[in-house]
C-alpha positions in Angstrom: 109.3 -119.8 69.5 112.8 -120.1 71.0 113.8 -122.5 68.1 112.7 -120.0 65.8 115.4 -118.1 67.3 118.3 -120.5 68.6 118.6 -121.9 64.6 120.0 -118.6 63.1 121.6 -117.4 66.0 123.5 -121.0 65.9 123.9 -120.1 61.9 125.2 -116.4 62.3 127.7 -118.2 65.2 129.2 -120.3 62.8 129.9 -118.3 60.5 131.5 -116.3 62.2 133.7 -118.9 63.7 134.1 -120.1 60.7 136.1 -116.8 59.4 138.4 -116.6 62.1 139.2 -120.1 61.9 139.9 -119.6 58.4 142.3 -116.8 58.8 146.3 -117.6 58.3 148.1 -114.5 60.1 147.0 -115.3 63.3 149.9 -114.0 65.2 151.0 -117.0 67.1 154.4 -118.2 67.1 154.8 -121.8 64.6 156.2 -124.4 67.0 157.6 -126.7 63.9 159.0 -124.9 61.0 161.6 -126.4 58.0 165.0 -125.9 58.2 167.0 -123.3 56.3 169.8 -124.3 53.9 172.0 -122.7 56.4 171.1 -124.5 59.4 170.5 -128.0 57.2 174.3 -127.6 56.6 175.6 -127.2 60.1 175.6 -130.1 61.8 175.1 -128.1 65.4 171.8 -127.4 64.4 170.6 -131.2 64.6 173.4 -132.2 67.1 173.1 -129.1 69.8 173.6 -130.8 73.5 170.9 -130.4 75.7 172.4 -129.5 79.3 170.2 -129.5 82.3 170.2 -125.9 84.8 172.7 -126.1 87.4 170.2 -126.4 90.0 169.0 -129.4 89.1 172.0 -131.3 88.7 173.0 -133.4 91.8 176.7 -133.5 93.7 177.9 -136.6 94.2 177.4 -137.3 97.5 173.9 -137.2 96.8 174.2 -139.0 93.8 175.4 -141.5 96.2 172.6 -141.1 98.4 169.9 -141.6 95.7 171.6 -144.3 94.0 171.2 -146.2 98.2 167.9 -145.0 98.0 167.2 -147.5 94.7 166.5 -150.9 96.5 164.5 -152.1 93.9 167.2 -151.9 91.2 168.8 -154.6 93.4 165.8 -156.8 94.0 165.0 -156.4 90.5 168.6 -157.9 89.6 167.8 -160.7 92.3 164.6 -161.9 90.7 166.4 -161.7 86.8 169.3 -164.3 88.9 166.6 -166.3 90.4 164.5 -166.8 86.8 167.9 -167.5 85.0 168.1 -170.6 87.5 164.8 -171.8 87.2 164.4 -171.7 83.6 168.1 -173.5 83.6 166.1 -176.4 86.1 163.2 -176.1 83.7 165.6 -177.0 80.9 167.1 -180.0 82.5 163.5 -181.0 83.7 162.7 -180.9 80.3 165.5 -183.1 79.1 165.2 -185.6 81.8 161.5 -186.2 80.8 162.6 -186.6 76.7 165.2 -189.2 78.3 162.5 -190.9 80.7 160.0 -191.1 77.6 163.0 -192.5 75.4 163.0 -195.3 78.2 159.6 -196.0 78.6 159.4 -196.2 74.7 162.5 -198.5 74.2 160.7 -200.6 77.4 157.8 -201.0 75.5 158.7 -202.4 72.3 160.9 -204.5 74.5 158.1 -206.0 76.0 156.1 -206.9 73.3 159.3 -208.9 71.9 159.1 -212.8 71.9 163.1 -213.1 72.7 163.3 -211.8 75.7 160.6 -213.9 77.3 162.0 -216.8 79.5 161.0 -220.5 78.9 158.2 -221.4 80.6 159.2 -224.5 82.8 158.2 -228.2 81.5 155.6 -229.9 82.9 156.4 -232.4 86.1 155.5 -236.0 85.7 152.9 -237.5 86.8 153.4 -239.1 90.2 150.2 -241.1 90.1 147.3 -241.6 91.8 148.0 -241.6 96.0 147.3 -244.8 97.5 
């Protein structure tokens, strides 16, 4: 029995919704709107600075003060200096290998080459059987 009534309640809800939904002149403020021909023109419209409230803007000592306050701007410089290095020593690690591997290579084919093998010594004489 209740579903016989919750079903056109739901209906009669919705469509009622539904209408104010629908209507345009709701009486709230638009939040984006197009520019006038006026305000396209002047270039104050677009470019307006943006100033923050006196109060919140800081003297300079404590500018000062907050700027101390930032350590990890200057551990954050540290570990860019420190990653610079290493990649340079990854660079030259890299390089050294190529040349090492260039070696090994040019040892290689050096081996395997019949010229650079010295003569293998002749054969003594025969001293005979001992007595």
């Amino acid at each position: 029995m209740n579903n016989k009534l919750l079903i056109p309640a739901a209906v009669a809800l919705m469509g009622v919704s539904a209408g104010a939904w629908a209507a345009d002149d709701d009486g709230a403020e638009a939040t984006i709107r197009l520019m006038d021909t006026a305000e396209a023109e002047l270039p104050d419209a677009v470019t307006k600075t943006i100033s923050l409230p006196d109060h919140l803007v800081l003297q300079s000592k404590e500018q000062a003060a907050t700027v101390d306050k930032a350590r990890g701007h200057d551990k954050a410089n540290e570990r860019i200096e420190r990653r610079e290095q290493n990649l340079l020593k990854a660079d030259k690690a890299r390089e050294h290998g190529a040349e090492m591997s260039e070696n090994a290579k040019d040892a290689r084919e050096n081996q395997g080459r019949a010229e650079g093998r010295p003569e293998p010594p002749d054969r003594p004489e025969d001293p005979g059987r001992p007595e």
